[in-house]
C-alpha positions in Angstrom: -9.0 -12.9 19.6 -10.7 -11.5 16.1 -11.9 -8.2 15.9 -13.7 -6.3 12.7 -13.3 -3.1 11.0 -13.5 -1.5 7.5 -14.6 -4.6 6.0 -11.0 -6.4 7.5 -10.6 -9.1 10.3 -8.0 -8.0 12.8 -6.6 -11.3 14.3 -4.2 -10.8 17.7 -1.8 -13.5 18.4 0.4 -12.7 21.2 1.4 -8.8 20.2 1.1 -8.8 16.7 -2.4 -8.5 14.8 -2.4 -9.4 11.9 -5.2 -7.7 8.9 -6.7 -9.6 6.7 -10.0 -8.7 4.3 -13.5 -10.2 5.4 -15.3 -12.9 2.8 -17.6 -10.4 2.3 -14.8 -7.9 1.1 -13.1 -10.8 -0.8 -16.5 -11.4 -2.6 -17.5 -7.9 -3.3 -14.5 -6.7 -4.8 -14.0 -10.2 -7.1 -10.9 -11.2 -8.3 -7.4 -9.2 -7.1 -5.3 -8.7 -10.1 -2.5 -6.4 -8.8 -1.7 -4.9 -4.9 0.4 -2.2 -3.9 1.6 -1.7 -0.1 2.3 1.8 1.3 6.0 2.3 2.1 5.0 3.4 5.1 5.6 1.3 8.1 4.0 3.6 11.2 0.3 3.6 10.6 -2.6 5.4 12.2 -6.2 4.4 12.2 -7.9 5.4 8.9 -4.1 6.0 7.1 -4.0 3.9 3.6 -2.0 0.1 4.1 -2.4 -0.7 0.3 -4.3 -0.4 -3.0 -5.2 -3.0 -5.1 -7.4 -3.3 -8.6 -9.5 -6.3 -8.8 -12.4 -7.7 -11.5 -14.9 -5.5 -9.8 -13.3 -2.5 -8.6 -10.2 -0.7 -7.2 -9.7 -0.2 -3.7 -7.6 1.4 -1.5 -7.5 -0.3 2.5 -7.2 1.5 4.9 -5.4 0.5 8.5 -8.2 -0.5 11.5 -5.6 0.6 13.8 -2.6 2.6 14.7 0.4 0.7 14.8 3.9 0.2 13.5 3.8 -2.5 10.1 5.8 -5.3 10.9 5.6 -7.3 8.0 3.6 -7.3 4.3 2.5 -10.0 2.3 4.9 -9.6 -0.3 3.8 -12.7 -1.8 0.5 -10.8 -2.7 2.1 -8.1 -4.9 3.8 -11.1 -7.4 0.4 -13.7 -6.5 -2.8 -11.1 -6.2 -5.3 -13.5 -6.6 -4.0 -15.1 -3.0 -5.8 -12.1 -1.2 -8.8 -14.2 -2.2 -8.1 -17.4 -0.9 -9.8 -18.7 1.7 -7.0 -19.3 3.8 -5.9 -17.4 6.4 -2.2 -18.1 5.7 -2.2 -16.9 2.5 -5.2 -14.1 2.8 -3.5 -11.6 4.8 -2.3 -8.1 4.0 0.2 -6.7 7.0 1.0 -7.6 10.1 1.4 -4.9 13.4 2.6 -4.0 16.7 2.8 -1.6 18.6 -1.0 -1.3 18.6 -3.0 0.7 22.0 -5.0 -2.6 23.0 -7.5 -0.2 24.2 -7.8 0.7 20.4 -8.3 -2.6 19.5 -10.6 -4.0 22.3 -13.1 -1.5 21.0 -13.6 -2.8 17.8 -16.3 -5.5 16.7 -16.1 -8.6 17.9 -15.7 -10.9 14.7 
C-alpha cells in the first residue's frame, strides 16, 4: 500500500514503510548534490529526517509519520544524485516502524 505526504511516497511492506520523495519533488528540486540524515532515530510527524542541497534549492524533509528510523540510505550521502533516480531501490531516504497505522491510513492515497 502507497500513501502521500509532504511531497514523499510512504510505501508499507509488511511493518516497515519505507519514504521515498515524489517525481514531482525529484523534478522540482533538480539535481541532489549532497544529503545529510538526522541522528535521530525516533521520529514524530513534521520532525526533520534529512537535509539535502540540490541544483535548484536546499531542502530540509521532514518525516510523514511518527515512527522509530530503522534504516537510512547511506548510500545517498556518498551517491546524492541516487535520490533522483527513478528507481525505487535506489530513491529512498529512511525506512520506519513502529508507525500508528491509524496515522498512516489517513494519509493520501498515492
Amino acid at each position: 500500500m502507497k500513501k502521500r505526504a509532504n511531497f514523499l511516497f510512504i510505501e508499507k511492506q509488511d511493518d516497515v514503510y519505507t519514504v521515498s520523495m515524489t517525481p514531482e519533488l525529484q523534478d522540482d528540486i533538480g539535481t541532489v548534490g549532497f544529503v545529510e540524515f538526522v541522528d535521530e532515530d525516533n521520529v514524530k510527524k513534521d520532525d526533520p529526517i534529512l537535509n539535502l542541497e540540490a541544483s535548484k534549492t536546499v531542502l530540509e524533509a521532514y518525516s510523514p509519520l511518527t515512527g522509530k528510523i530503522v534504516e537510512r540510505n547511506d548510500k545517498a550521502v556518498s551517491e546524492p544524485a541516487l535520490l533522483n533516480s527513478a528507481k525505487t531501490e535506489e530513491n529512498w531516504l529512511i525506512k520506519l516502524s513502529d508507525v500508528d497505522e491509524a496515522e498512516f491510513n489517513q494519509l493520501e492515497d498515492a
